[in-house]
N, C-alpha and C positions, 0 to 999 in steps of 0.2 A: 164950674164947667166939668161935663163927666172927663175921665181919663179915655183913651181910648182902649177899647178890650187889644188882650195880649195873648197870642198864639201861643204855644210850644212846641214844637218839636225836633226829633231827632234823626241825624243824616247818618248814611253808612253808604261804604263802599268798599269793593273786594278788587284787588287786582291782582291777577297771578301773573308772572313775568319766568323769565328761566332766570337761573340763577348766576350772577360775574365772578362767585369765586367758589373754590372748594378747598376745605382745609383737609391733609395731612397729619398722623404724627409716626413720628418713629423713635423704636428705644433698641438701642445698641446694648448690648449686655456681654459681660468677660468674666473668666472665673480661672483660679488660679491658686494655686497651694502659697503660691510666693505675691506679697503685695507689688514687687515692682514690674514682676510679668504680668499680673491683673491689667495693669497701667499700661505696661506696652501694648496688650491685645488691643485692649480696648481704644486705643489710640488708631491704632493698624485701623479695626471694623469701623470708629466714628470716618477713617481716613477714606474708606472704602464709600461711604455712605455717600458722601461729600463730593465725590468722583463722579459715580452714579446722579448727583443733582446738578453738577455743572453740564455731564451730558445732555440738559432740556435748559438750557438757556433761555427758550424766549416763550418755552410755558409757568416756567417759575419765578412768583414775581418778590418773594421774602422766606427766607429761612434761616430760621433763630435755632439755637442749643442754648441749652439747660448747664447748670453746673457738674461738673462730675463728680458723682456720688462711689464712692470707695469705703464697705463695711465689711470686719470680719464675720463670718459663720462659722460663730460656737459649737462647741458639741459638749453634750454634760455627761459626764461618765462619774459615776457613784458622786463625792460631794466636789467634784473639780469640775471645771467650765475647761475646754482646749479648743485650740483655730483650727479647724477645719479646711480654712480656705480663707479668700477673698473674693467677693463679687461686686463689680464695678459694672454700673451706668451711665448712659447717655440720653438723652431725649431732644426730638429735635422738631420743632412747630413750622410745619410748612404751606405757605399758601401758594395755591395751584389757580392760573386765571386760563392755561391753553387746556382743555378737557378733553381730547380727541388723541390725545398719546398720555392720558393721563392713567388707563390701566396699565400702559407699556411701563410706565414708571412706578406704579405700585409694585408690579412685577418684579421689577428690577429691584428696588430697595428689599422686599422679599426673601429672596434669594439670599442676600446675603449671609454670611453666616453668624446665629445666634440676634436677628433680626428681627422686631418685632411692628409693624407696621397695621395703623388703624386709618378707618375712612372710607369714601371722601364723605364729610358734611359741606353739604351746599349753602351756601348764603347768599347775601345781599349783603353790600360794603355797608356801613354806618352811614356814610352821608349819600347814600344813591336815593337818586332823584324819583325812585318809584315812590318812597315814603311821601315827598313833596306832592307827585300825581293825586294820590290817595285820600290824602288830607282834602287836597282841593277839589276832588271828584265827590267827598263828605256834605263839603260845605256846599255844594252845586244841589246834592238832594235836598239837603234841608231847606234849601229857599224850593224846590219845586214840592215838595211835601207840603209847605207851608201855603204856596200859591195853589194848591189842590185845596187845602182846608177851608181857605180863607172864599174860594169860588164855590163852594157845596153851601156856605151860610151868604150867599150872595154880596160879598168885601171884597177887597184890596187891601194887599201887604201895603204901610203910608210909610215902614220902619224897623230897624232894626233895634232889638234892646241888648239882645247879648248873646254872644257865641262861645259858645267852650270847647275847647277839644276833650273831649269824655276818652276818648280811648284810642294809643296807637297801638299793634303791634305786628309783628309778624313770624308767620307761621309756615313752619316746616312741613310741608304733608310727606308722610311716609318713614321720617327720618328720624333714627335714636339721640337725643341727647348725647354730645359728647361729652368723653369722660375728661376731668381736667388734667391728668397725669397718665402714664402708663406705672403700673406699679414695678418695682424695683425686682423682676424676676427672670428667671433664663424659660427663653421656648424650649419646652421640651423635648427638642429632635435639636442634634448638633446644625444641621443646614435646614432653613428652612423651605417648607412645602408648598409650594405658587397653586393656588387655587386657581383652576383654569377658568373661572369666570372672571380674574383678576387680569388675564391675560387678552383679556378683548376689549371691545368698547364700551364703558360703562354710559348709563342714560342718567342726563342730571336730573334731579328732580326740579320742580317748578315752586316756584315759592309764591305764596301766596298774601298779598297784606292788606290788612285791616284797616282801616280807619274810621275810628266815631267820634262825631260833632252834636252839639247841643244848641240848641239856639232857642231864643224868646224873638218874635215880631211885635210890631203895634199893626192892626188892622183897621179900617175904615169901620163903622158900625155895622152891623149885619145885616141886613133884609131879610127875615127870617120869615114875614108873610109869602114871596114868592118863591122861597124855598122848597122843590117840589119834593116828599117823604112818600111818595107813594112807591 
């Protein structure tokens, strides 16, 4: 008995959706001739930061800090090394879900003094339900791809043989790769400068995702005599 002929092909779909969160970071920085004032500053401006975040309560949904990093700055004078100073860090990973006062609050952390703030990147959570849409609006073309092929050679899909998901992901249109740390430096102006676009409404970007599926059918035998190629 012949096998029956086997289709192949491949689903895709795009869905772009606004985005549910936007990350933050912020890195507090102190500098000090004496390591235990470095430690006070910096305590003070992490305190300050902290103040500033409780002020949005119900736009912020997680904010972590980093360990605090406390190094001297050598200075080399002929074959001798001497402290210069101390300079101490903070760094703080904030996720932002209320966006509508979310320049007010870059603003603000800003300002602060010796304040280093980056963002917003837009996402989608790891388990949001658009990824699940995507997948399943993949697999929805590859069976009509597939009942397209099978009606042009005069058949019918009788089966399925195999599905794979070839490819998820999703994509940022517009937006820089974040960096994973802020590096361990002071802004160079003692207070910092509020970028007055920083100070309005910023527009989220739309995020866009992917999904590719693979699929094999069994089809009925072809009718390829009344196949019309004209």
């Amino acid at each position: 008995m012949q096998p029956n002929p086997v289709l192949a092909v491949r689903g895709e779909a795009v869905v772009e959706v606004e985005p549910e969160i936007a990350r933050i970071e912020v890195s507090v920085a102190a500098r000090d001739t004496d390591r235990a004032r470095t430690l006070q500053l910096l305590a003070e401006r992490t305190a300050a930061v902290e103040k500033v975040l409780k002020s949005f309560p119900d736009d912020i949904e997680k904010s972590e800090s980093s360990a605090i990093r406390i190094s001297p700055q050598l200075t080399s004078r002929a074959a001798r090394e001497r402290d210069s100073g101390y300079l101490g860090a903070m760094h703080h990973a904030i996720i932002v879900t209320g966006f509508d006062r979310l320049g007010e609050l870059m603003a603000q952390l800003a300002d602060e003094e010796l304040t280093e703030v980056g963002g917003p990147w837009w996402e989608l959570r790891p388990g949001s339900p658009v990824y699940r849409d995507a997948r399943v609006a993949a697999a929805r073309d590859a069976v009509r791809r597939a009942r397209d092929y099978a009606g042009a050679l005069g058949s019918e899909l009788t089966g399925l043989v195999e599905l794979a998901d070839a490819r998820l992901l999703s994509e940022i249109r517009g937006q820089a790769e974040p960096t994973a740390n802020f590096p361990a430096r002071l802004p160079q102006r003692t207070r910092a400068v509020v970028p007055e676009e920083l100070a309005i409404d910023l527009t989220p970007a739309r995020q866009t995702v992917r999904a590719t599926v693979e699929a094999r059918f069994t089809i009925s035998k072809p009718d390829l005599a009344s196949v019309d190629t004209s």
